[in-house]
C-alpha positions in Angstrom: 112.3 93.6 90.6 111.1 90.7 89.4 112.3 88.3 91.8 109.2 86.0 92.4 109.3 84.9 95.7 109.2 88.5 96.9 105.8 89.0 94.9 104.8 87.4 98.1 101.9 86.1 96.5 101.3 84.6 99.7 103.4 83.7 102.4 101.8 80.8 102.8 101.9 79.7 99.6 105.2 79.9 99.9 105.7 77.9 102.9 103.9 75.2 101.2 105.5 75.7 97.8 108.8 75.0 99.5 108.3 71.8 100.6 107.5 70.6 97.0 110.5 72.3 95.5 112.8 70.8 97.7 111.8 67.6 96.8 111.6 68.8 93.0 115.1 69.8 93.1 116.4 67.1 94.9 115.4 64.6 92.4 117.6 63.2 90.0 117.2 61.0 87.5 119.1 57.6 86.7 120.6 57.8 83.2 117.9 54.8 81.9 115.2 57.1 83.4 113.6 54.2 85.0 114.4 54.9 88.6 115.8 58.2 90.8 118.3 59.4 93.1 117.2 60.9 96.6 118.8 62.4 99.3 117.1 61.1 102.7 117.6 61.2 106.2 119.4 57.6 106.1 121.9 58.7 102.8 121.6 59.0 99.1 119.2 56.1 97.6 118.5 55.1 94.5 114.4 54.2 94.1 112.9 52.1 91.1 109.9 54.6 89.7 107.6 51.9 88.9 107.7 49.8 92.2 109.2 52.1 94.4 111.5 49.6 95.8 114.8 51.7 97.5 118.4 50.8 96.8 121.2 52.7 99.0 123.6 54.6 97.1 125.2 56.2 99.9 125.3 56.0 103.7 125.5 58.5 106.2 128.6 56.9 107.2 130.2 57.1 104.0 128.9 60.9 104.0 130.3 61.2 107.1 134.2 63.0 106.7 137.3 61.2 107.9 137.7 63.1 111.8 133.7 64.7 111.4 131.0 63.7 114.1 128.4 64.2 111.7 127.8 63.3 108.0 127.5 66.2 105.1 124.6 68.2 105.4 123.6 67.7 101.3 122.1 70.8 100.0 122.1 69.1 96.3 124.2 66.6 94.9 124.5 64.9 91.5 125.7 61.2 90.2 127.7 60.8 87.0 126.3 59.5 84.0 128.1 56.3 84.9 126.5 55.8 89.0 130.5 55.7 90.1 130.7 59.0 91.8 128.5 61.6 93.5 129.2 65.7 93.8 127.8 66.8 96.5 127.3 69.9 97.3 127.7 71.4 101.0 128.2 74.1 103.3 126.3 76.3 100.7 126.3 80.8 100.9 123.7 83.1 99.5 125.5 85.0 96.8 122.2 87.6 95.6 119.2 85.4 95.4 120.3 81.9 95.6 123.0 79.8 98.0 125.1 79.2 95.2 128.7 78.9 96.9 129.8 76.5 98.8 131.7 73.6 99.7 131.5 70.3 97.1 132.7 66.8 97.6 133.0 63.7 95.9 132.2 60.4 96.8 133.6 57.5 94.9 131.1 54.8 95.0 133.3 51.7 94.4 136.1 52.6 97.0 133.9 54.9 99.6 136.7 57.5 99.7 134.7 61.0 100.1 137.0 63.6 99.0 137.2 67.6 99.1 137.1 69.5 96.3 139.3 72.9 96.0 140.6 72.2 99.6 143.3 74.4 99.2 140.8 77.6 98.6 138.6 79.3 100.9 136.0 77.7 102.7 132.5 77.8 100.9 134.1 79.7 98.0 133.4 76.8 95.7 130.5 77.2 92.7 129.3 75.0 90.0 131.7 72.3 90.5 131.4 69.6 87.5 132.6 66.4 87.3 133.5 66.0 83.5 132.0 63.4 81.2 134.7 60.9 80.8 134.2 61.2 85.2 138.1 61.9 85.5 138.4 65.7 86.3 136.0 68.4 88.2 135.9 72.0 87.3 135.1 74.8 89.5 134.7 78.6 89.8 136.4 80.4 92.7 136.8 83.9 93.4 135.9 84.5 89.7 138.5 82.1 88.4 138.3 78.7 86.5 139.9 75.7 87.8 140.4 72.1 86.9 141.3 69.4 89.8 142.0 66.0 88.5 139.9 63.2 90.1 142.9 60.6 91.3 145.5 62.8 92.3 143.4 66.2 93.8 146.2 68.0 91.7 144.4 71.9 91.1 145.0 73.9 87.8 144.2 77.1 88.1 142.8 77.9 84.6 141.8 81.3 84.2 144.1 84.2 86.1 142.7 87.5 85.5 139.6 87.0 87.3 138.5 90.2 89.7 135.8 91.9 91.3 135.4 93.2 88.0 136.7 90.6 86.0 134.1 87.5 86.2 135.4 84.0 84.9 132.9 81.2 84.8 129.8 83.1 86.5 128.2 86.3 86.1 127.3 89.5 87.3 124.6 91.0 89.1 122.3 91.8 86.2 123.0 88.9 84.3 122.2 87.2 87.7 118.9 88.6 88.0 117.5 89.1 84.3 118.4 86.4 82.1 119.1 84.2 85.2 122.5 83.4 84.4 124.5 81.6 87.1 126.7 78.6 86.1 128.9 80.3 83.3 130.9 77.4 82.4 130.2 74.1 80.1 132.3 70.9 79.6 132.6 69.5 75.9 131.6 66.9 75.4 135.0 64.8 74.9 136.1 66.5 78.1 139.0 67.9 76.5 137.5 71.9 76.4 135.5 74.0 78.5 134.0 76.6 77.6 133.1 79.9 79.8 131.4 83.2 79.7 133.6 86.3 80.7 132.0 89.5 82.1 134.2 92.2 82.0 132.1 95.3 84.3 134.9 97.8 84.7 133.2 100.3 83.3 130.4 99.0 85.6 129.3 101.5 88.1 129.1 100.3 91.6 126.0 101.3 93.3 127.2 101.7 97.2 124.4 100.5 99.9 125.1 101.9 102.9 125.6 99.4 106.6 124.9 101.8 109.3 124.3 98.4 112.2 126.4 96.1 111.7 129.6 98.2 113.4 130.0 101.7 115.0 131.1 103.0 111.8 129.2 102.7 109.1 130.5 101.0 105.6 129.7 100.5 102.2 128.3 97.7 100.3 129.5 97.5 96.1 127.0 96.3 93.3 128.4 96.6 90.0 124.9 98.0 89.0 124.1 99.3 85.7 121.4 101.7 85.6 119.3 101.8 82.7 121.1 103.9 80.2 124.0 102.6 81.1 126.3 100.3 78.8 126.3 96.6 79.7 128.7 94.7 81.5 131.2 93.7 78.6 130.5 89.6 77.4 132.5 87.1 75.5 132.7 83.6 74.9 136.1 81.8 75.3 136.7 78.0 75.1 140.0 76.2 77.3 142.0 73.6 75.6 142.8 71.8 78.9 145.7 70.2 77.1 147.9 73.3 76.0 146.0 75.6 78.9 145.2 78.3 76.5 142.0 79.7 75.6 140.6 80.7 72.5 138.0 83.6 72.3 134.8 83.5 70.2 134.9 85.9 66.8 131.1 87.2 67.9 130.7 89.9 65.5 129.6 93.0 67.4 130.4 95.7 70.4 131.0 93.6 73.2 129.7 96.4 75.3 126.0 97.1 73.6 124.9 93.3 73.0 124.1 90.1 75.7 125.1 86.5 74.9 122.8 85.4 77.7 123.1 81.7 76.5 125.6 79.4 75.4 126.3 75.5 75.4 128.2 72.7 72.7 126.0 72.3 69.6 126.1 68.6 70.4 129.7 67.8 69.4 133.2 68.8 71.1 134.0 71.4 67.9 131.4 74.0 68.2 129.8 76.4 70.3 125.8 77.3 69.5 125.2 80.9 71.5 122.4 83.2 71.4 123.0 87.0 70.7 121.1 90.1 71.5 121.5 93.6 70.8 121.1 96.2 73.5 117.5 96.4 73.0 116.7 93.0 73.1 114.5 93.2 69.8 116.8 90.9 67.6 118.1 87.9 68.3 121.1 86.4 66.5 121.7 82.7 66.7 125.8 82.0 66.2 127.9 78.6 65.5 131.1 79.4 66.6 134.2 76.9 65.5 136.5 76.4 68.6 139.6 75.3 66.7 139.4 78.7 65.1 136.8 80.7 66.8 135.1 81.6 63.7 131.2 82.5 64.4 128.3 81.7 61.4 125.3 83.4 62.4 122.5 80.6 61.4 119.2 82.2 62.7 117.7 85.7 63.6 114.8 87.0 65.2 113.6 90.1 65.6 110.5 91.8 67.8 108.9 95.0 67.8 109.1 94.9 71.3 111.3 92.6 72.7 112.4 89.0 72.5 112.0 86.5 75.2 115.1 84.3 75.8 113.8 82.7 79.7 112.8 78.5 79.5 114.2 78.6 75.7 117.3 76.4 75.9 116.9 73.1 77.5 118.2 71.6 81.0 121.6 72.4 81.8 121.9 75.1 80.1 121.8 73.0 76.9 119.3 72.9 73.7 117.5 69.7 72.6 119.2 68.1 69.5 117.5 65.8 67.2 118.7 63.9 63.8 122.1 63.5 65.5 122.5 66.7 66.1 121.1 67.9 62.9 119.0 69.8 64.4 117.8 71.9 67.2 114.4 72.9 69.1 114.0 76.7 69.3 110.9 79.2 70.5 109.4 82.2 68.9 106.5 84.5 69.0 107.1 85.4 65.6 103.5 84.1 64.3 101.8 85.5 67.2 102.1 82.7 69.7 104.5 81.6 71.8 105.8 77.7 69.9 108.4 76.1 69.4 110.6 75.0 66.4 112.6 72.2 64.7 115.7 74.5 63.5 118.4 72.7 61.0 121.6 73.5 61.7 122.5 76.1 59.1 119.1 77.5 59.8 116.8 76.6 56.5 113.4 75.5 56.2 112.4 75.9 60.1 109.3 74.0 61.2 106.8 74.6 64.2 106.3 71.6 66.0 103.2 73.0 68.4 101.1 75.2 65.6 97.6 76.8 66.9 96.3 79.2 68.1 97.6 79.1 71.6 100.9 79.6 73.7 103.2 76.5 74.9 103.7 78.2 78.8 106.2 75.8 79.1 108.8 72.7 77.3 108.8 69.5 79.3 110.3 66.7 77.1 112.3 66.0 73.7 111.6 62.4 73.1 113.0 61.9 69.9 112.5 57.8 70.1 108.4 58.4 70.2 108.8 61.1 67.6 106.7 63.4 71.0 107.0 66.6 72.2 105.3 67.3 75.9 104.6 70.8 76.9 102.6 73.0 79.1 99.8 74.5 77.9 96.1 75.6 78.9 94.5 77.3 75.7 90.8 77.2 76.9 92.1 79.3 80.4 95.3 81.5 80.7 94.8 80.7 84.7 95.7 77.0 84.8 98.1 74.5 82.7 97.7 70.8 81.2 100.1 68.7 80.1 99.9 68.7 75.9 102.1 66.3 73.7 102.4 66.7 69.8 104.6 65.1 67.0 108.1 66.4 66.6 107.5 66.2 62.9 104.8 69.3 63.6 102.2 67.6 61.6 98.8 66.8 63.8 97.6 68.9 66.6 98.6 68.6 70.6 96.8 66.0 72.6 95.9 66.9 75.8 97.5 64.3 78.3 96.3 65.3 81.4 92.6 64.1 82.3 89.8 66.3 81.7 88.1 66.3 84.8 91.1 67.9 86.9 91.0 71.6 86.4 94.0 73.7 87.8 97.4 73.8 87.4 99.5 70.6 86.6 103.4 69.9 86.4 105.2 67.2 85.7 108.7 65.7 86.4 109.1 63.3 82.6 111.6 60.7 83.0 114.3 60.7 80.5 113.2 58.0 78.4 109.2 59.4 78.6 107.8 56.4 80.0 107.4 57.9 83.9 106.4 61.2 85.3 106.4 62.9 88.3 102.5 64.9 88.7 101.9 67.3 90.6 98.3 68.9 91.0 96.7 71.6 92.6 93.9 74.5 92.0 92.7 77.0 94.5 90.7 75.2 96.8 92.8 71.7 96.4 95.6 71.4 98.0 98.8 70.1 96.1 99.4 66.7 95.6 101.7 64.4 94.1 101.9 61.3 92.1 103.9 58.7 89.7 102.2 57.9 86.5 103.1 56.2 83.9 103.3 58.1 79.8 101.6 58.4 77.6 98.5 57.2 79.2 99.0 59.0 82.5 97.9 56.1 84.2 98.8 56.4 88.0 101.3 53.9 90.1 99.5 54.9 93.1 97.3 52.0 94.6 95.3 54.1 97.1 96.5 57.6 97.0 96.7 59.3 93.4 95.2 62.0 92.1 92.0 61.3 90.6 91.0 59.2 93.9 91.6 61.9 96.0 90.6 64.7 93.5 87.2 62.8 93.8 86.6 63.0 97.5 87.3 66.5 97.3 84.3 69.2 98.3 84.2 71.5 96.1 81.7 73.8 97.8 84.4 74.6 100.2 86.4 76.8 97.9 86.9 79.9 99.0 88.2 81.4 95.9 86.3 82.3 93.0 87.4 82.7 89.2 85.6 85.5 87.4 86.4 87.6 84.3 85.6 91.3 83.7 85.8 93.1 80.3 86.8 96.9 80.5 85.1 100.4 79.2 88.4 99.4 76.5 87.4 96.4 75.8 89.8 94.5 77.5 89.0 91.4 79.2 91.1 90.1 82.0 91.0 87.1 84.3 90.6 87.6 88.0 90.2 85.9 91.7 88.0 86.7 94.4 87.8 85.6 97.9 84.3 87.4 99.6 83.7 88.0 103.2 82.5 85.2 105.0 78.9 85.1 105.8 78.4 87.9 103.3 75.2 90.0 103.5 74.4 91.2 99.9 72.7 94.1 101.8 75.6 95.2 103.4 78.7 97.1 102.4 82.0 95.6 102.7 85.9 96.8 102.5 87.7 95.3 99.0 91.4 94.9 99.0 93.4 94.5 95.5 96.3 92.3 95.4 98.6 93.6 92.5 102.3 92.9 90.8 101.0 94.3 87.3 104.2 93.3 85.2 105.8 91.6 82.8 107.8 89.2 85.1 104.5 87.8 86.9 100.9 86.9 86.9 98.8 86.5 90.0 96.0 85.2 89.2 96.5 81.4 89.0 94.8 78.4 89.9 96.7 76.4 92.0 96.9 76.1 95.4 97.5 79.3 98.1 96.0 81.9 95.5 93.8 84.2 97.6 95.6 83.7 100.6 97.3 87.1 101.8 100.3 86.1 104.0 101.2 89.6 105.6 97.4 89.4 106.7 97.7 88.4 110.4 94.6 86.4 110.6 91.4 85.3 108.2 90.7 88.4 106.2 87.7 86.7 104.5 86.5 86.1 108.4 87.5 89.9 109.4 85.3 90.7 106.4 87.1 92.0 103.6 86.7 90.9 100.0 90.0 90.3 98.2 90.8 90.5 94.3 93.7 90.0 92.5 93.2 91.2 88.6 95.9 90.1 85.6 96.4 93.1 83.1 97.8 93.2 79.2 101.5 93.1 79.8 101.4 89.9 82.4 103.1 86.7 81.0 99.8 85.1 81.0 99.3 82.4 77.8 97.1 84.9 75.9 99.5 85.5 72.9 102.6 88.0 71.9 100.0 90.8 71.5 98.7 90.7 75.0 102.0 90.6 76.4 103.6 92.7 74.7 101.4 95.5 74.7 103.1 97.1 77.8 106.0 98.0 75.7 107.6 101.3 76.6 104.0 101.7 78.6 104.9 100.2 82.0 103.4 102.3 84.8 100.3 103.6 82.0 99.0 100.3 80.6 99.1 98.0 83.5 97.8 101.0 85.5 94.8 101.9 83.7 94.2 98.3 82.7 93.6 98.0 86.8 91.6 100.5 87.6 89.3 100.6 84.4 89.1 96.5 85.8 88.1 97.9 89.4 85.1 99.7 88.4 84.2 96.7 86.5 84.3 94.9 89.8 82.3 97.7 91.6 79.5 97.5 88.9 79.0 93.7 89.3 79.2 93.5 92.9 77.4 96.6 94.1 77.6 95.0 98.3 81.3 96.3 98.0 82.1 99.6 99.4 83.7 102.2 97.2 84.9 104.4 99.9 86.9 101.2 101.7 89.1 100.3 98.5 92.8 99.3 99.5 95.7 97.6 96.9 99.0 96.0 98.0 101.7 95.1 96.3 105.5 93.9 96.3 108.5 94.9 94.2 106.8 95.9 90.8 103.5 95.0 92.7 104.4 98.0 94.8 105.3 99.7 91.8 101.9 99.6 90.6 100.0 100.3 94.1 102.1 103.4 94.2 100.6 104.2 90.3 97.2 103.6 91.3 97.1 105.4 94.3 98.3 108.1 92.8 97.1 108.6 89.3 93.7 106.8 90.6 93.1 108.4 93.6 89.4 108.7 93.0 89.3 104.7 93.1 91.6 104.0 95.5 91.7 104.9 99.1 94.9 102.9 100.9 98.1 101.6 99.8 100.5 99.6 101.6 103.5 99.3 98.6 106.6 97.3 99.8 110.1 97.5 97.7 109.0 99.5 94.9 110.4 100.8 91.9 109.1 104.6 92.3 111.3 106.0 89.9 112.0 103.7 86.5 114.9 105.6 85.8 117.0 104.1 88.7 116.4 100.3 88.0 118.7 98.4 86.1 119.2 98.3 82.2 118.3 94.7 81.2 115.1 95.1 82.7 114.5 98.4 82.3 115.4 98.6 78.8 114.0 95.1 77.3 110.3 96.5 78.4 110.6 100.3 78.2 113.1 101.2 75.7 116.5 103.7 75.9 115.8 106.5 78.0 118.2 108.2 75.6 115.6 107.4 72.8 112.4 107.6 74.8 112.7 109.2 78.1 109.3 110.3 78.3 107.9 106.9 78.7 110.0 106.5 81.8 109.2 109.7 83.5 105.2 109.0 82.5 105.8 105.2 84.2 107.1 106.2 87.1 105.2 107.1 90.8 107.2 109.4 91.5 105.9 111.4 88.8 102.3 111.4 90.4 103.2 111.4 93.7 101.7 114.9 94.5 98.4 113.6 93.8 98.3 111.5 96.9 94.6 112.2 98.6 94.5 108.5 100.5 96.4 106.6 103.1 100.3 105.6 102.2 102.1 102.8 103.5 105.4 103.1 102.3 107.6 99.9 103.3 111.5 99.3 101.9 114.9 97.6 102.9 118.0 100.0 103.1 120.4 96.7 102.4 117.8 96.4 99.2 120.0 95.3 96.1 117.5 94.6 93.4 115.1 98.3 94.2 117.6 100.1 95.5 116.6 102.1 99.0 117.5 105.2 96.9 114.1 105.0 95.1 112.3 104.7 98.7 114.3 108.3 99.5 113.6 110.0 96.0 109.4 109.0 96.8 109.9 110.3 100.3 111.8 113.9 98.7 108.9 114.1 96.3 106.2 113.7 99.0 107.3 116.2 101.5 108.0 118.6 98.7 103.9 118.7 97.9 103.4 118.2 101.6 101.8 114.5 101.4 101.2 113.0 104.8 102.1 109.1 105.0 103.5 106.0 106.9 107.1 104.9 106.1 108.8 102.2 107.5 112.6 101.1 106.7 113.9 97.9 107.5 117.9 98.2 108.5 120.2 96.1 105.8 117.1 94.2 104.7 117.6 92.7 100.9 114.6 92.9 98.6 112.7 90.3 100.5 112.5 92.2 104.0 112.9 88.6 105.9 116.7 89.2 107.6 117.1 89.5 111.2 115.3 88.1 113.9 111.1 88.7 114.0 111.5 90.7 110.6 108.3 88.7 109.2 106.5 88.8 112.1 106.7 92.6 112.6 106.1 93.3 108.5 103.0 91.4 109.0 102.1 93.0 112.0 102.8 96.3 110.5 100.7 95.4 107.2 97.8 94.2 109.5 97.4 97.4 111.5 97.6 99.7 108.9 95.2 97.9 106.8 93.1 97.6 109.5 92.8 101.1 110.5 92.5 103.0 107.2 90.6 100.5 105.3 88.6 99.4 108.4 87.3 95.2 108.2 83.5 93.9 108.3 80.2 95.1 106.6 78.6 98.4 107.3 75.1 99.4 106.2 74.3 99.9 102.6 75.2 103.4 102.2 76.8 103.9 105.3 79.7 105.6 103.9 80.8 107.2 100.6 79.4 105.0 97.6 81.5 105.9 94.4 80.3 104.9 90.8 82.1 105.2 87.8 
């Protein structure tokens, strides 16, 4: 449900967004972190950061396959530590979200053979191939197995034999997948004599069956091993292969396999131990465990534990790893525990913890361990939960964070740091700016541009061109919450005009944001400033906005209640300090738990608003799954009543407006059985409304040929003809007051 891109924030915003990622994820950097690795048009080439001055690493012609007409098409790739050989990765498949099987070869720099790997196994069936750290072997996952091939030979060892549908070696499942976003399930030691590997075990896994009624004359089924909250977990253990004897020895994590998550995992920076994280069912306590792999004996060195829930998303480091410092004395951890979201030195038997990043204000994001400077970069905005600056501190936690990023550049900044933390790749954008990019140099930020940096171009910008404006509104509850507004162009303060809410309202996303393509409405066909409506987008307690653990946290076990009333107590904020918009022309829209929450207000709000257009929504909690469900609402064994008080369809007979109801049938994520339970509920209390189902589209309705087009067209018309566009004279129409 939380699935960002299908927030559709804007499908522009996504178009653009893509372009930058691409580039983002393409990059790697060279083990000196003084230059990078690209894959262009011409090959693979390696580019000095400082002068920009290209090397080529690889040609197309040594990309090119012994008997192919045309080189690899490289979806990503990756060097070894030592610049000899490239993985590349190829001929890549959607498995849920992401394309994350595929083919993978190896190039071998010095003698420009290019090599298969796994050519003996199905085409494309390849994921997460690793070369290992001494660059001799490559590991891979394939049809839920483990293998090893050696680099010299291309001899295959089939390392893990009981993998099945249910049965999951090396990889994960679908919840797994989607919650703690768990995909590469498998880690090489350091020594590259070990590897160790997360095993799901989902036989007692229900499989939710989607039904394919167009693909052939008769119809079939589609399997999810889905468990619905309530439901017991996916069974998960930790083993570690001694690639010498073949045999692998299984973590001693204390515990019910079956009512806890290990949803991370990696060497505690040596080839004899395994560091994991642990949580129970609830997600409320977190266990940190060293586990021995000569013996598989587990030492539990930290715990955590949280009212509400603990967060365990951007905690451990890149690849899956944590940072180490004092030769691997010691580790960097987060917690909210005093309030804030910061991040700790942690010793490795657990003692005398110490927060690196103390204040009053949350770190939104890690960037860089650089233990050589004694610095700590980070994300952070503590003067405005909208945007983020780049922050460093001491690793010794004494001092406060320095802001890095210049003062005069407000929006939303990231940054790609270099290895050693003398280079960084900045990126910049806010609402009416569009995003741009340059190379600066740490920790002055000085840019390498001559001509084109930011702070030149930032300075020719016009700022009185924005369209979107910032505002906050404090509610009848006292609760004060950030928000974005676009206004109708040319707007008469005289005249009444339409107002349309943009919502998601949960947990897994905040809207309002400024950086670039915030206030843009893709499934608008057309200007809806120009067309005259005034768009809003409003960010209620229980968003992950940096405002501390309390605001976040304060939708616990009140999803569908909190959010809710946090919007519409917001929107009659909105009506009181803009009286030229029209009360009785109010529509919201939302995606996945945005069209949760449209449903909610439409329904338990009706007085306030008049049109909803909700697309993949959750209507009833009860049949989402249990990570999700459970980390933010609870057991419904334990607490059912939140659930049924949450949930649309719960409301659903007090529909008085227009309903646009919108959903995929192929819809893995919010299954199309909510869409039919909201229907059932509807005609039951005889509620008139518009319902349209997309054949064997997944959670983002964007299969199949002119799918976008005709959900945009669809939006637009509907919009257009219930909440009707432009100004009308003051008092024209209904005018409703709090």
């Amino acid at each position: 449900m939380h699935y960002l891109p299908t927030l559709r924030l804007s499908l522009l915003f996504s178009c653009l967004l893509f372009s930058y990622i691409a580039f983002a994820q393409g990059l790697q950097w060279a083990p000196d972190g003084n230059a990078y690795w690209v894959a262009e048009e011409g090959g693979i080439v390696q580019i000095d950061f400082a002068s920009k001055q290209k090397t080529m690493v690889a040609t197309t012609a040594q990309l090119t396959p012994s008997g192919a007409g045309k080189p690899l098409e490289v979806k990503e790739f990756k060097c070894t530590d030592d610049g000899k050989k490239i993985l590349i990765f190829t001929n890549t498949q959607r498995v849920w979200r992401y394309e994350t099987r595929g083919d993978y070869w190896v190039l071998h720099l010095e003698s420009g053979k290019l090599r298969q790997l796994g050519s003996t196994l199905p085409a494309a069936s390849l994921m997460f191939a690793k070369i290992s750290p001494d660059g001799n072997s490559a590991a891979y996952v394939s049809k839920h197995n483990l293998y090893l091939e050696d680099l010299a030979s291309g001899k295959i060892t089939q390392l893990t034999k009981d993998g099945t549908d249910k049965i999951i070696n090396g990889t994960f499942d679908w919840a797994y997948e989607e919650e703690f976003d768990c995909r590469d399930g498998f880690r090489w030691s350091p020594d590259s004599k070990s590897i160790a590997f997360w095993q799901i075990d989902a036989s007692d896994v229900k499989y939710f069956l989607m039904i394919n009624n167009t693909d052939s004359t008769y119809s079939f089924t589609v399997p999810v091993e889905y468990p619905k909250v309530g439901e017991s977990p996916s069974a998960c253990r930790v083993g570690v292969i001694n690639l010498k004897n073949k045999k692998t020895l299984w973590m001693n994590v204390p515990g019910d396999q079956r009512q806890h998550y290990i949803p991370r995992m990696a060497w505690a920076a040596n080839s004899t131990d395994l560091i994991l994280q642990q949580l129970d069912r609830k997600q409320q306590e977190s266990k940190i465990f060293t586990c021995k792999t000569a013996t598989g004996i587990a030492t539990m060195i930290h715990a955590e534990k949280d009212e509400a829930w603990v967060d365990v998303q951007e905690v451990w480091g890149k690849d899956g790893g944590l940072d180490w410092l004092n030769l691997g004395a010691e580790f960097i951890w987060a917690s909210e525990k005093d309030g804030w979201r910061h991040f700790y030195r942690i010793p490795r038997n657990g003692q005398q913890e110490v927060n690196i990043t103390p204040g009053d204000y949350d770190v939104i994001r890690p960037l860089l361990v650089d233990e050589a400077s004694n610095t700590f970069y980070f994300l952070a905005s503590p003067d405005n939960a909208t945007e983020s600056y780049l922050y460093r501190t001491s690793l010794n936690g004494t001092g406060k964070a320095t802001r890095v990023t210049p003062k005069d550049q407000p929006g939303t900044h990231n940054y790609q740091i270099s290895p050693n933390g003398k280079w960084a790749l900045h990126t910049f954008s806010n609402a009416g700016f569009r995003r741009v990019r340059e190379r600066i140099s740490l920790p002055d930020h000085r840019t390498l541009e001559e001509t084109e940096g930011v702070a030149a171009l930032w300075a020719k910008h016009d700022a009185s061109k924005n369209r979107v404006e910032f505002f906050q509104v404090t509610t009848s509850e006292g609760v004060t919450m950030d928000g974005w507004m676009v206004k109708p162009a040319n707007l008469d303060p005289n005249k009444k005009y339409p107002v349309v809410f943009q919502v998601y309202t949960e947990p897994a996303g905040a809207t309002v944001k400024n950086s670039w393509g915030v206030g843009n409405n893709g499934l608008y066909a057309g200007d809806m400033a120009a067309d005259g409506y005034c768009y809003i987008s409003l960010d209620n307690r229980g968003t992950p906005a940096p405002k501390g653990r309390a605001w976040r946290k304060a939708i616990y076990r009140k999803i569908g209640i909190v959010n809710i009333r946090d919007q519409a107590l917001g929107a009659q904020e909105v009506f009181k300090k803009w009286q030229w918009i029209d009360t009785s022309r109010v529509a919201v829209h939302g995606w996945s738990g945005g069209g949760s929450a449209t449903l909610n207000l439409l329904f338990q709000y009706p007085e306030i608003y008049k049109t909803g257009i909700s697309v993949a929504a959750v209507a009833d909690q009860l049949c989402y799954d249990n990570i999700y469900q459970e980390r933010f609402m609870g057991l419904p064994q334990e607490n059912l009543a939140d659930f049924v008080a949450g949930s649309p369809i719960t409301y659903a007979k007090n529909l008085q407006g227009n309903l646009l109801y919108i959903h995929g049938t192929g819809d893995d994520n919010v299954h199309f059985q909510n869409a039919e339970r909201l229907v059932n509920e509807l005609v039951k209390h005889g509620k008139l409304f518009q319902y349209m189902a997309y054949p064997n589209r997944s959670h983002g309705i964007s299969e199949g040929e002119g799918t976008s087009k005709h959900l945009q067209r669809l939006f637009t018309q509907y919009l257009q003809e219930k909440c009707p566009k432009g100004a009308r004279d003051s008092g024209a129409g209904e005018s409703i007051r709090p």
